[in-house]
mmCIF entry with sequence, helices, sheets and N, C-alpha, C, O atoms, coordinates in Angstrom:
data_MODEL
# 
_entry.id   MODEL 
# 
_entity.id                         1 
_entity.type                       polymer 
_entity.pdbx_number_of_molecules   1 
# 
_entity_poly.entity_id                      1 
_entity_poly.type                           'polypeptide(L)' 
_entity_poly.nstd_linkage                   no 
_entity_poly.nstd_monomer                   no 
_entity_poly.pdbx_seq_one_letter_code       
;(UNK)(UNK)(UNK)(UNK)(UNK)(UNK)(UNK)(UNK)(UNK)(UNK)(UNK)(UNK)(UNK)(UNK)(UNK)(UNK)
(UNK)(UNK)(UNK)(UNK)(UNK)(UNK)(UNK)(UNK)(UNK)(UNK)(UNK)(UNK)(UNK)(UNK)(UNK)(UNK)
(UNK)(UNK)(UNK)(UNK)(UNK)(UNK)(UNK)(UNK)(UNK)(UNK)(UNK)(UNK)(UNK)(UNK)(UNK)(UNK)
(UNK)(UNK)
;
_entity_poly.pdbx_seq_one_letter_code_can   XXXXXXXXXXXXXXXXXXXXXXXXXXXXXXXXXXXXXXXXXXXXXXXXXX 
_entity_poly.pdbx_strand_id                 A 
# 
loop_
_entity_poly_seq.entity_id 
_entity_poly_seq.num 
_entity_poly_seq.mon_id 
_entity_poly_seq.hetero 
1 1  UNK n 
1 2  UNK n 
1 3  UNK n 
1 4  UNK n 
1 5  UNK n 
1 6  UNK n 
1 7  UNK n 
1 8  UNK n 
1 9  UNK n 
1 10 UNK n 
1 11 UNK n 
1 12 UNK n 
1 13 UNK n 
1 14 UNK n 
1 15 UNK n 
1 16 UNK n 
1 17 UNK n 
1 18 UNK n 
1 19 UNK n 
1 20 UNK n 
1 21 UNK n 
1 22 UNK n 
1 23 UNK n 
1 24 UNK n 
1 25 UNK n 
1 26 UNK n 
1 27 UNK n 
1 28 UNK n 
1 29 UNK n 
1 30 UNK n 
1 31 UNK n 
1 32 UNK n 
1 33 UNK n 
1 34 UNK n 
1 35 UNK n 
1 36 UNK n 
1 37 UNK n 
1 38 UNK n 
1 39 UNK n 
1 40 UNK n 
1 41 UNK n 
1 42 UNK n 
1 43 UNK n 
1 44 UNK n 
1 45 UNK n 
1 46 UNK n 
1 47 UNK n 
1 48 UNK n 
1 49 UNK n 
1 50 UNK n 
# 
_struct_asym.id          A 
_struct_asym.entity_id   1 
# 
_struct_sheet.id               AA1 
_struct_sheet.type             ? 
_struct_sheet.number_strands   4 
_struct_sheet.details          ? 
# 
loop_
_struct_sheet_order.sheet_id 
_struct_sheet_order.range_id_1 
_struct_sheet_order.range_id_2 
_struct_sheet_order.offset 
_struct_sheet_order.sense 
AA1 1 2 ? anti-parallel 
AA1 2 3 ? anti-parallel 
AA1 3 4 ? anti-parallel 
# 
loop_
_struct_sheet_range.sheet_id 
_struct_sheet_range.id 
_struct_sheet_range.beg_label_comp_id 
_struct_sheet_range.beg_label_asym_id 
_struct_sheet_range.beg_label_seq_id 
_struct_sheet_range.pdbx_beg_PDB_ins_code 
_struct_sheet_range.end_label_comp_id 
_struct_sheet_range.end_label_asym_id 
_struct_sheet_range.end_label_seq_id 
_struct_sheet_range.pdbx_end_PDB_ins_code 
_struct_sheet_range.beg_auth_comp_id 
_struct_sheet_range.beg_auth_asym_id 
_struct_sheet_range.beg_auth_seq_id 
_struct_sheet_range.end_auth_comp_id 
_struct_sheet_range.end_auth_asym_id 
_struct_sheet_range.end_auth_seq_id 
AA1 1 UNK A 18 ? UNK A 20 ? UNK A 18 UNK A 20 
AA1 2 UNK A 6  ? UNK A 10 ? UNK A 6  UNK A 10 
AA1 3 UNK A 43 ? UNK A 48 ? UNK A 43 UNK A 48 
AA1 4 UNK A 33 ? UNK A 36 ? UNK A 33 UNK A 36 
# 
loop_
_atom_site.group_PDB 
_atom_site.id 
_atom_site.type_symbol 
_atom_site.label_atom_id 
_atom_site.label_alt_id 
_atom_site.label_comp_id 
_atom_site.label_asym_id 
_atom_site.label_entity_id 
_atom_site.label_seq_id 
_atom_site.pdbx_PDB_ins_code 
_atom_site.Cartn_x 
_atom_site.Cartn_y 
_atom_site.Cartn_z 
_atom_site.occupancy 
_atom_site.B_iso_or_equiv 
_atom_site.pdbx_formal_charge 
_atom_site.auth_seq_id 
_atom_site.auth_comp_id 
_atom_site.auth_asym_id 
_atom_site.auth_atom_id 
_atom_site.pdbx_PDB_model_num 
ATOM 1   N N  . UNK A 1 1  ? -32.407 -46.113 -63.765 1.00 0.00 ? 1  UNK A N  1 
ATOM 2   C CA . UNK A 1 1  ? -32.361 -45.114 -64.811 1.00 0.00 ? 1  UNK A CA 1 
ATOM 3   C C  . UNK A 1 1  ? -31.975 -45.797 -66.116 1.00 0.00 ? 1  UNK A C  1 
ATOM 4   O O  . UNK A 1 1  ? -30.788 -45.873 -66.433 1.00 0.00 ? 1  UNK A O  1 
ATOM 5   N N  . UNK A 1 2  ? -32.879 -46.263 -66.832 1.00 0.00 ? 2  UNK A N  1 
ATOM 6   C CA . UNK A 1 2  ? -32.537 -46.756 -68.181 1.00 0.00 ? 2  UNK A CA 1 
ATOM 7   C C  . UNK A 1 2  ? -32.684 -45.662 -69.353 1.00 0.00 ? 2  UNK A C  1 
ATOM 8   O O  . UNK A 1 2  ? -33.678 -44.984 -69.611 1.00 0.00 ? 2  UNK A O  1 
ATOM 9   N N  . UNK A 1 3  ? -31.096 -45.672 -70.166 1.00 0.00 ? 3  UNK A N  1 
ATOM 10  C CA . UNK A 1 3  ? -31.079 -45.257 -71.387 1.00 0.00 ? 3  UNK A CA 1 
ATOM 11  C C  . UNK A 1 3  ? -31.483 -45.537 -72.590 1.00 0.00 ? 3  UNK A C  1 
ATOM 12  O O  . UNK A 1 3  ? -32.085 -46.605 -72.700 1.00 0.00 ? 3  UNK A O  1 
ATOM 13  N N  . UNK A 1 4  ? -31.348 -44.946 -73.473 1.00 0.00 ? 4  UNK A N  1 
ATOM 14  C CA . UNK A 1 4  ? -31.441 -45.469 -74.789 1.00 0.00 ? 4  UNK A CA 1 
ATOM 15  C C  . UNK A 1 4  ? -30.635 -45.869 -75.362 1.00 0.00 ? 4  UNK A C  1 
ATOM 16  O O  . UNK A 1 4  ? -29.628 -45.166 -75.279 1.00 0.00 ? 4  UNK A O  1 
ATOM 17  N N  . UNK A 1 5  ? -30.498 -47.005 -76.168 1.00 0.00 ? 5  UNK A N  1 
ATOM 18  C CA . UNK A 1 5  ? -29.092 -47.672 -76.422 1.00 0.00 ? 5  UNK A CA 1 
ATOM 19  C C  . UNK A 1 5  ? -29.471 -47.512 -78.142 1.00 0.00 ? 5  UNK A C  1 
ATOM 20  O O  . UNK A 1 5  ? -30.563 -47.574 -78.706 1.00 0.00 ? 5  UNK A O  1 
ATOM 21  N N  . UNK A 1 6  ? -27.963 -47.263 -78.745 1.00 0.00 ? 6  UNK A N  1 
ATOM 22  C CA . UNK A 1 6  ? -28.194 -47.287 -80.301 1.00 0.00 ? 6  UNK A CA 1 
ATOM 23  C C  . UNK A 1 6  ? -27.110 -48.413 -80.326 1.00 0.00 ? 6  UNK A C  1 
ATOM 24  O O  . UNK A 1 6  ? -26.403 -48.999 -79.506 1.00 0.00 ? 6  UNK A O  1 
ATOM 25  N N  . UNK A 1 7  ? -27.387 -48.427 -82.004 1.00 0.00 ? 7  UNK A N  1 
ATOM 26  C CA . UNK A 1 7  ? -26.549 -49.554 -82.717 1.00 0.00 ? 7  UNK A CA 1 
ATOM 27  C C  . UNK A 1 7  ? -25.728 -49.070 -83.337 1.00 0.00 ? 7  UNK A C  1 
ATOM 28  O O  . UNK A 1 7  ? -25.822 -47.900 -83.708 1.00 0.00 ? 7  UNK A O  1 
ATOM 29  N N  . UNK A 1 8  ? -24.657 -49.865 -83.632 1.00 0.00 ? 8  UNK A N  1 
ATOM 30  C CA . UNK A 1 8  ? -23.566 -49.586 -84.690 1.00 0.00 ? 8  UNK A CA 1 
ATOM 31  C C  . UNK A 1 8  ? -23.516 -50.200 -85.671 1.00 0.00 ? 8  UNK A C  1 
ATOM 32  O O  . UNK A 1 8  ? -23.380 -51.403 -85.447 1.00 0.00 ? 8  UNK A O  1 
ATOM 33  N N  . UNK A 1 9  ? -23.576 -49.868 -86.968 1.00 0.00 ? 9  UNK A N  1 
ATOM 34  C CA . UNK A 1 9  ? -24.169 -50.862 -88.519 1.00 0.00 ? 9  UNK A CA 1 
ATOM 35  C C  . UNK A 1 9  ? -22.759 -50.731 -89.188 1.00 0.00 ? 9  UNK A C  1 
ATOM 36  O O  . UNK A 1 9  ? -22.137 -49.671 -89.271 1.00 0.00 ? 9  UNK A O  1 
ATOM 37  N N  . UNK A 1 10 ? -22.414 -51.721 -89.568 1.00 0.00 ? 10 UNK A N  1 
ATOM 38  C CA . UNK A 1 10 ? -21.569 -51.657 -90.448 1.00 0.00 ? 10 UNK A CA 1 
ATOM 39  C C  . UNK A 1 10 ? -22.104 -51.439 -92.268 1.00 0.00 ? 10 UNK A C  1 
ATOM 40  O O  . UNK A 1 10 ? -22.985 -51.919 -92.980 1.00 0.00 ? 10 UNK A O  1 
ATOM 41  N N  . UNK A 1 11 ? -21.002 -50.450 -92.431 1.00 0.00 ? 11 UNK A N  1 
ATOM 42  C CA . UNK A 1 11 ? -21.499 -49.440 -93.909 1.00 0.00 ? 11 UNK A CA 1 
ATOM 43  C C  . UNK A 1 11 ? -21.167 -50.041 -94.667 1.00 0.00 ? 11 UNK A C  1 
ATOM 44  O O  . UNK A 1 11 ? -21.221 -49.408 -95.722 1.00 0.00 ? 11 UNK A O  1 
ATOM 45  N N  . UNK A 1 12 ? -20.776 -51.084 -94.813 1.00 0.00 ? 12 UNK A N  1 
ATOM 46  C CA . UNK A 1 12 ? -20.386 -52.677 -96.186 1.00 0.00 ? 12 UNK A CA 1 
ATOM 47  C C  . UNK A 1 12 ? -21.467 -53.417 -96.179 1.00 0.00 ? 12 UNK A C  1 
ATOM 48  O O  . UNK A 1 12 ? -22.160 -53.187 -97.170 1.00 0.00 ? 12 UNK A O  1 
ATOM 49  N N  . UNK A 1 13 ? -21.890 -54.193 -95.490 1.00 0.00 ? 13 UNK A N  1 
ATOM 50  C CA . UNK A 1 13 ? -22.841 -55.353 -95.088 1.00 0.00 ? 13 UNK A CA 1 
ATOM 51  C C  . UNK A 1 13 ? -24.045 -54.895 -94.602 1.00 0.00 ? 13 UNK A C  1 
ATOM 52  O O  . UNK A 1 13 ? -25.056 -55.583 -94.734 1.00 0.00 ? 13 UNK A O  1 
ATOM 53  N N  . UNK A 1 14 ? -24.073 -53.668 -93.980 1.00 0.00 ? 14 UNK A N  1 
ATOM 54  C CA . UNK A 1 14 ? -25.474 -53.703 -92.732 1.00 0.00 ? 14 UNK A CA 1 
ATOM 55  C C  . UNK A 1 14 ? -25.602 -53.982 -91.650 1.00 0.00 ? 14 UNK A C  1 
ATOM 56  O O  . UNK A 1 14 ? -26.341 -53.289 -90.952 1.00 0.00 ? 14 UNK A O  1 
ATOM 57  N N  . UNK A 1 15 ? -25.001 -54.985 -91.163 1.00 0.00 ? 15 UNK A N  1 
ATOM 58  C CA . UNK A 1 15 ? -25.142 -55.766 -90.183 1.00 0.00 ? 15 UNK A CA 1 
ATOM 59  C C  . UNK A 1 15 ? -24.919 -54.595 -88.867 1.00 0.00 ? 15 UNK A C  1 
ATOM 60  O O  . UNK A 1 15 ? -24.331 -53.542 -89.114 1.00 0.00 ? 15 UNK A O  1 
ATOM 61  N N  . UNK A 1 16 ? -25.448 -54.893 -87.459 1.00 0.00 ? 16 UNK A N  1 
ATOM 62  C CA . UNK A 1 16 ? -25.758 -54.192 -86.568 1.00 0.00 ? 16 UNK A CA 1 
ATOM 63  C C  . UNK A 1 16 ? -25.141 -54.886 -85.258 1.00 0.00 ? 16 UNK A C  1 
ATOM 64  O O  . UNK A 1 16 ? -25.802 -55.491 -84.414 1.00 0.00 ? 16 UNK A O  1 
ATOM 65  N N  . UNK A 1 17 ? -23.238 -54.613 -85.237 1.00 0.00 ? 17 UNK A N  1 
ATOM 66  C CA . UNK A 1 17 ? -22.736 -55.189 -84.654 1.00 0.00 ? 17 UNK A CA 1 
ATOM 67  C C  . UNK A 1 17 ? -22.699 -54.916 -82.982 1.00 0.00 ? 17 UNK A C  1 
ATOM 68  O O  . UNK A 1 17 ? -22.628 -55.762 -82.091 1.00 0.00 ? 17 UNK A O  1 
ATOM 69  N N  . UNK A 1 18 ? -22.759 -53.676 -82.884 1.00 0.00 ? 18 UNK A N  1 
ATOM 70  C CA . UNK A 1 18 ? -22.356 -53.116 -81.720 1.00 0.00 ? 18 UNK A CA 1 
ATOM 71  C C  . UNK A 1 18 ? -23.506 -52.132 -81.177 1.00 0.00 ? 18 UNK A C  1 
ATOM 72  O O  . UNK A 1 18 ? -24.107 -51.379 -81.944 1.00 0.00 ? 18 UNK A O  1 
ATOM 73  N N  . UNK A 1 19 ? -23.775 -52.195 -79.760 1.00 0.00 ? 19 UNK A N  1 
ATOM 74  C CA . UNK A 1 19 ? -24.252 -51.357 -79.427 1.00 0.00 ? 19 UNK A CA 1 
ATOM 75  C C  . UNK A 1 19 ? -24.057 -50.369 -78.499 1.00 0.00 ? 19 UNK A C  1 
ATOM 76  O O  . UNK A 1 19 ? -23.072 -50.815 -77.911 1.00 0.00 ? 19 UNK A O  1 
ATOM 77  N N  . UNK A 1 20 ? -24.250 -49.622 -78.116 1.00 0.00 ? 20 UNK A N  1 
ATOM 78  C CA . UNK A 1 20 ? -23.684 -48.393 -77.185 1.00 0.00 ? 20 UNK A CA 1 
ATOM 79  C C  . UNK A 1 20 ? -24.927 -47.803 -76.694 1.00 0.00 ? 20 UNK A C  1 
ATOM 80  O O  . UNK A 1 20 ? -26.059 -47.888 -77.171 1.00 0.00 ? 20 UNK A O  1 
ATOM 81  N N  . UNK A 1 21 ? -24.390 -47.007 -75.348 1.00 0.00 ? 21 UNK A N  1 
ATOM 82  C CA . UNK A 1 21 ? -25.569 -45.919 -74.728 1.00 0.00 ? 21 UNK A CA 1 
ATOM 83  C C  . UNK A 1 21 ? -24.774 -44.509 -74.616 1.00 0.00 ? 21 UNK A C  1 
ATOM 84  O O  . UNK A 1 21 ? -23.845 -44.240 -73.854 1.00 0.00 ? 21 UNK A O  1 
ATOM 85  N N  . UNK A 1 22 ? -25.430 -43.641 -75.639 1.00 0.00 ? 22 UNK A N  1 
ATOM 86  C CA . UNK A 1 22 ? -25.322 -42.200 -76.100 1.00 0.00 ? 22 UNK A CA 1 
ATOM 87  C C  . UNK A 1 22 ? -25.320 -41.607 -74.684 1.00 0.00 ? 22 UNK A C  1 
ATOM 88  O O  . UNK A 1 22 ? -26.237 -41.693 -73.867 1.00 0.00 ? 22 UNK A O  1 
ATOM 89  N N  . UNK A 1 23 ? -23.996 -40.915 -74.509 1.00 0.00 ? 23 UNK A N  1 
ATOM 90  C CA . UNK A 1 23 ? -23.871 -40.078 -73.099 1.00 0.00 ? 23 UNK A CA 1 
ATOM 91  C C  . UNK A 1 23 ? -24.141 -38.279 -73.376 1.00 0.00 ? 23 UNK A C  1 
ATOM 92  O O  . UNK A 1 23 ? -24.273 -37.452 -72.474 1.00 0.00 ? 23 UNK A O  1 
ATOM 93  N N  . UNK A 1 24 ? -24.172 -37.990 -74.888 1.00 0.00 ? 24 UNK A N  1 
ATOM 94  C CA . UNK A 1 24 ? -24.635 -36.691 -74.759 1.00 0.00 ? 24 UNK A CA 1 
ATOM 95  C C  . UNK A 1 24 ? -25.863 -36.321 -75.260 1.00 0.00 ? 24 UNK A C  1 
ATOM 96  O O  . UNK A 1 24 ? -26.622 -36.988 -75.962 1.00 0.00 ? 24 UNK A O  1 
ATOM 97  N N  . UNK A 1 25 ? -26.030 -34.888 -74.723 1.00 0.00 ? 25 UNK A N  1 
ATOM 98  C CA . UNK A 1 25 ? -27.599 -35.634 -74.622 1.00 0.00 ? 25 UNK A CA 1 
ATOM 99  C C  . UNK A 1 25 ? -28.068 -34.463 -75.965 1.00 0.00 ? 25 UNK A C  1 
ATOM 100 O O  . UNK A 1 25 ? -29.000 -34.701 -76.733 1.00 0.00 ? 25 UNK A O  1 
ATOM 101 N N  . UNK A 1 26 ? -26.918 -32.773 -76.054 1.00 0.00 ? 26 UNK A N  1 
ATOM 102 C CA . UNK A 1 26 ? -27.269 -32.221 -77.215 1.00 0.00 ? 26 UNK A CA 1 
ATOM 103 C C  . UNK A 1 26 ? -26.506 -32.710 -78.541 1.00 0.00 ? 26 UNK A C  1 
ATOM 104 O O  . UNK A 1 26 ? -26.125 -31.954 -79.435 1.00 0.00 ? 26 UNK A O  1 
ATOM 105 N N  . UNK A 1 27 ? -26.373 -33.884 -78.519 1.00 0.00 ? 27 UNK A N  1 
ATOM 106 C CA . UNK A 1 27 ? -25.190 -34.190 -79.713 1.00 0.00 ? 27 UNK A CA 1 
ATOM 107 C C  . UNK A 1 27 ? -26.106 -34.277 -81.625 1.00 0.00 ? 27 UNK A C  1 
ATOM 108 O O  . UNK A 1 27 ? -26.588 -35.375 -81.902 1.00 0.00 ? 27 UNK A O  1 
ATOM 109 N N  . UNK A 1 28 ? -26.177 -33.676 -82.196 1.00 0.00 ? 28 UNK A N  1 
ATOM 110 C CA . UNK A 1 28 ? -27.225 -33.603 -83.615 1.00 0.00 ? 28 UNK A CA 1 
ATOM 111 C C  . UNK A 1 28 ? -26.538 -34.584 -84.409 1.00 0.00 ? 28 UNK A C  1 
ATOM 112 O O  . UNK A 1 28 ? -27.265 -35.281 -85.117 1.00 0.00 ? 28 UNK A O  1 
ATOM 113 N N  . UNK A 1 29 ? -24.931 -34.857 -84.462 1.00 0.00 ? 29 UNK A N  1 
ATOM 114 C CA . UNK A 1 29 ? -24.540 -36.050 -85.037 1.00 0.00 ? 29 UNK A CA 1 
ATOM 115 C C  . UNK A 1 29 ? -24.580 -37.229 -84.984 1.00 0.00 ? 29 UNK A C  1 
ATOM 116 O O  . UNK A 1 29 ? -25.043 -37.520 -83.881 1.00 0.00 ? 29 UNK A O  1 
ATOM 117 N N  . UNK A 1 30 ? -24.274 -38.434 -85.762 1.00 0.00 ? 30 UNK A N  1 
ATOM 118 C CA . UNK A 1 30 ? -24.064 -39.525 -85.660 1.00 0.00 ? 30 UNK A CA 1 
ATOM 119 C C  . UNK A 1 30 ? -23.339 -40.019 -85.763 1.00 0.00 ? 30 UNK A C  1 
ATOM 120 O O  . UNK A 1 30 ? -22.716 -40.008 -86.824 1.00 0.00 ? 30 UNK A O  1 
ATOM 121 N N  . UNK A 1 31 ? -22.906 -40.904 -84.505 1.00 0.00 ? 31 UNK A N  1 
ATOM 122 C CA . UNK A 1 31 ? -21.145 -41.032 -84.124 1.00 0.00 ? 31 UNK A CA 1 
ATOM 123 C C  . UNK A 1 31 ? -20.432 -42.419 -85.248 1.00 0.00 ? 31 UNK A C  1 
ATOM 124 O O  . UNK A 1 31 ? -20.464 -43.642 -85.111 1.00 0.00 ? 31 UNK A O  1 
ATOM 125 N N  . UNK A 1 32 ? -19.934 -41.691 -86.145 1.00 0.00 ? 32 UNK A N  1 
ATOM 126 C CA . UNK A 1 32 ? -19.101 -42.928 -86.876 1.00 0.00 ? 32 UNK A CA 1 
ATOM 127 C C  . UNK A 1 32 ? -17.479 -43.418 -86.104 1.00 0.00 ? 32 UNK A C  1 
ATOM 128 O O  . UNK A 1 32 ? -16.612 -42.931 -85.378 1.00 0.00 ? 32 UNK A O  1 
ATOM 129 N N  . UNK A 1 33 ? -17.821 -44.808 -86.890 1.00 0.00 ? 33 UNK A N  1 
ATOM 130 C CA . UNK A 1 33 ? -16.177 -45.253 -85.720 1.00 0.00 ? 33 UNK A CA 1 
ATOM 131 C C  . UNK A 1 33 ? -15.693 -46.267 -86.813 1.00 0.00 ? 33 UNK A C  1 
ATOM 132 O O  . UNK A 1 33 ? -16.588 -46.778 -87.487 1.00 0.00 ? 33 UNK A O  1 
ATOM 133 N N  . UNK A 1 34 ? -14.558 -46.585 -87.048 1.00 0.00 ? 34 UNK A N  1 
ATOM 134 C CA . UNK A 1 34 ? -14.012 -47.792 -87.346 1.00 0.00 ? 34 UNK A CA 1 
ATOM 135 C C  . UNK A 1 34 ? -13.634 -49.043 -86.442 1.00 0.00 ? 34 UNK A C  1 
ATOM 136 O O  . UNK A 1 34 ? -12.725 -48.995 -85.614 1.00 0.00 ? 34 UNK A O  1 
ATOM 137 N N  . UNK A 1 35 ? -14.368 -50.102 -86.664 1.00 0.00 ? 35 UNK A N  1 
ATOM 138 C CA . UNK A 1 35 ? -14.449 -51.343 -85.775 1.00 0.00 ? 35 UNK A CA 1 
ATOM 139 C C  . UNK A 1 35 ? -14.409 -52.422 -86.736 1.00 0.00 ? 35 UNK A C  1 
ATOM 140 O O  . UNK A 1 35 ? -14.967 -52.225 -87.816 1.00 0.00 ? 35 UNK A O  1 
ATOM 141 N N  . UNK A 1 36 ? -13.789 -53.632 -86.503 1.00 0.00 ? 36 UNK A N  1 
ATOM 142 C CA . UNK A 1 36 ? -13.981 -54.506 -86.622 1.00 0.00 ? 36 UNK A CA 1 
ATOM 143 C C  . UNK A 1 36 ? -15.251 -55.402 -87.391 1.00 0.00 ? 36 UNK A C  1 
ATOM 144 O O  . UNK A 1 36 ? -16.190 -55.549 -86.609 1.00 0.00 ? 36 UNK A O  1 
ATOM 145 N N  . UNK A 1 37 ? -15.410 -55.819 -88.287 1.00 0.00 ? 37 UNK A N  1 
ATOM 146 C CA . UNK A 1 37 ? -17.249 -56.379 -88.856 1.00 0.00 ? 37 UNK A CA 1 
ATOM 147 C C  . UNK A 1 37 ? -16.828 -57.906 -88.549 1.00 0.00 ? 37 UNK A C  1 
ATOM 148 O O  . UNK A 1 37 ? -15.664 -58.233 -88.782 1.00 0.00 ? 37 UNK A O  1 
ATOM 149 N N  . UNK A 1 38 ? -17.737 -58.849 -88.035 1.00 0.00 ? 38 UNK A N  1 
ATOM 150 C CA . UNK A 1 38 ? -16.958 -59.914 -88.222 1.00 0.00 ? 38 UNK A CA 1 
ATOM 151 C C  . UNK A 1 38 ? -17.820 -60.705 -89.413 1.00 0.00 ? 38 UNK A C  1 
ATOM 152 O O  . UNK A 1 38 ? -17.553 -61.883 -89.650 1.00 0.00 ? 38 UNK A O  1 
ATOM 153 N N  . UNK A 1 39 ? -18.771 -60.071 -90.084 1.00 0.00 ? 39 UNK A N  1 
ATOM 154 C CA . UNK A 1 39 ? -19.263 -60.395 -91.140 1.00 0.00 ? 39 UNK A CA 1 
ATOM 155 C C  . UNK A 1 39 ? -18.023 -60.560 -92.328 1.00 0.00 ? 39 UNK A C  1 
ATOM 156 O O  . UNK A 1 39 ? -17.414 -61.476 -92.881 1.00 0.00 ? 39 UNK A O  1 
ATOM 157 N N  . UNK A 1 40 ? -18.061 -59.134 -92.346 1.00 0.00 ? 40 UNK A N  1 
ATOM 158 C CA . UNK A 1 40 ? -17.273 -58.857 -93.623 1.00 0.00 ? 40 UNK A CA 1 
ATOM 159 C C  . UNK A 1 40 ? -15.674 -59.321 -93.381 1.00 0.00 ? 40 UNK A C  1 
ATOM 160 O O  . UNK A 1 40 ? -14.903 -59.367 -94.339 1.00 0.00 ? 40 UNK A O  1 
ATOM 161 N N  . UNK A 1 41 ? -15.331 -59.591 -92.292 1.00 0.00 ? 41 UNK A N  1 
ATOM 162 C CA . UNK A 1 41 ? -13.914 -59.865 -91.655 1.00 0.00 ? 41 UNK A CA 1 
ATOM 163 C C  . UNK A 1 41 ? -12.808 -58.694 -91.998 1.00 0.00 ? 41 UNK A C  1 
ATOM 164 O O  . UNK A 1 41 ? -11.706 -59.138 -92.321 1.00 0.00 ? 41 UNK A O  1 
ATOM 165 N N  . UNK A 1 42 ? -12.924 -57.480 -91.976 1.00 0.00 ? 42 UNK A N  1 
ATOM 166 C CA . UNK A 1 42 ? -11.943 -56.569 -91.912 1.00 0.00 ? 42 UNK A CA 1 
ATOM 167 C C  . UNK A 1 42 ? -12.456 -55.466 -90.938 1.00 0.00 ? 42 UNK A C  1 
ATOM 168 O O  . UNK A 1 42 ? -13.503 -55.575 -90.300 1.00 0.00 ? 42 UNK A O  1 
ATOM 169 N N  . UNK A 1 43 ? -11.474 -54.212 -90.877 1.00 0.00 ? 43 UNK A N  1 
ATOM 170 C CA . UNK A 1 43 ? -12.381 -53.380 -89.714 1.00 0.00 ? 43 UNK A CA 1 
ATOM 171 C C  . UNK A 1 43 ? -13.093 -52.376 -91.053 1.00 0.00 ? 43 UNK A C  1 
ATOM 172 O O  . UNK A 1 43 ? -12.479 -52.130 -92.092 1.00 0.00 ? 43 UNK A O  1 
ATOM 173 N N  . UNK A 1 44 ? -14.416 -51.919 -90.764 1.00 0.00 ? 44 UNK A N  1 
ATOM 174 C CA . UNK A 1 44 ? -14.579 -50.856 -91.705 1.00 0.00 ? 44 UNK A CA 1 
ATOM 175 C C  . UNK A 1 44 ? -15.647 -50.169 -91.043 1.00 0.00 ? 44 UNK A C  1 
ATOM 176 O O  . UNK A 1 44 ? -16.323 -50.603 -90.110 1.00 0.00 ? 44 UNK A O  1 
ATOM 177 N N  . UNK A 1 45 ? -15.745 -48.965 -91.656 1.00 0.00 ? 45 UNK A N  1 
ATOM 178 C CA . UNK A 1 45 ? -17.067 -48.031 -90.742 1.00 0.00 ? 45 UNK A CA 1 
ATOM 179 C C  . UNK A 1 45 ? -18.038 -48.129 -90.195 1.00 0.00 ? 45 UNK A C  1 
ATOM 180 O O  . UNK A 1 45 ? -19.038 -48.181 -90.912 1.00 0.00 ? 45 UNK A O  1 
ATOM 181 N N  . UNK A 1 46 ? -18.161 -48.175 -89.260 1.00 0.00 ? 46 UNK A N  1 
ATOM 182 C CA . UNK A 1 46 ? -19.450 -48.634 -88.749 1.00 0.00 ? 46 UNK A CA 1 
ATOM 183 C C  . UNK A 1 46 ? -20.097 -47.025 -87.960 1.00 0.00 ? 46 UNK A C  1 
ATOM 184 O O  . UNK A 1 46 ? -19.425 -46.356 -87.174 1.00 0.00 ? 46 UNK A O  1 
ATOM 185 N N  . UNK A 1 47 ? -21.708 -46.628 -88.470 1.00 0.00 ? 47 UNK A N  1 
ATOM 186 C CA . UNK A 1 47 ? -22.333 -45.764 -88.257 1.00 0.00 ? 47 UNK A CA 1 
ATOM 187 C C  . UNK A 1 47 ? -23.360 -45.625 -87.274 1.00 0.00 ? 47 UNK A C  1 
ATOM 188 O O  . UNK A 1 47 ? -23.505 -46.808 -86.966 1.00 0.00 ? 47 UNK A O  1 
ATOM 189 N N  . UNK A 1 48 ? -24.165 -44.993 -86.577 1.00 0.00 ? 48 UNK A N  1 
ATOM 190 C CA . UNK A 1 48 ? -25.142 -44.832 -85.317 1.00 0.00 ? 48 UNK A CA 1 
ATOM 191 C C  . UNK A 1 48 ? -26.338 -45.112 -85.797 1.00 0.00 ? 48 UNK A C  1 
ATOM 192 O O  . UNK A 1 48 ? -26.998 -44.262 -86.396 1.00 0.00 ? 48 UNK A O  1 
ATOM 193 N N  . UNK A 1 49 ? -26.651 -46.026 -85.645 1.00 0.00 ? 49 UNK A N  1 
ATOM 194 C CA . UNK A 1 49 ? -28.746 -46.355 -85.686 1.00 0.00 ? 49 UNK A CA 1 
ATOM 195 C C  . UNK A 1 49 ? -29.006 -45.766 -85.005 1.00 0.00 ? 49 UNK A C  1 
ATOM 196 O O  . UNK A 1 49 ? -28.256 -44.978 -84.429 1.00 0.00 ? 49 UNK A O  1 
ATOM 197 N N  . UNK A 1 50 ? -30.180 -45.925 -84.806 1.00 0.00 ? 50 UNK A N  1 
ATOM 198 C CA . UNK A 1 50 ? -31.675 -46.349 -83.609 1.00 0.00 ? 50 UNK A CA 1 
ATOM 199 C C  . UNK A 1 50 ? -31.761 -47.129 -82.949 1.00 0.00 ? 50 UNK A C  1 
ATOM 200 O O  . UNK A 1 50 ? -32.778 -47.250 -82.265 1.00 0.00 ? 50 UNK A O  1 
# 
């Protein structure tokens, strides 16, 4: 059973650090989180791709 996996972009740089597999399935949002960038080297928002 393969999911769909999204990315996590960091909202400074872009960059597309993290990825995850979306467990709900009616969710209309896009899950923001604060993590770590190791681009930018501080933690800062990182938002839900594609």
């Amino acid at each position: 059973m393969a999911g769909k996996n999204a990315a996590l972009a960091c909202t400074i740089c872009g960059s597309r650090n993290y990825t995850i597999t979306p467990t709900e399935k009616g969710r209309t949002t896009r899950l923001e989180v604060k993590k770590f960038c190791r681009y930018c080297g501080t933690h800062t928002l990182h938002k839900e791709t594609k």
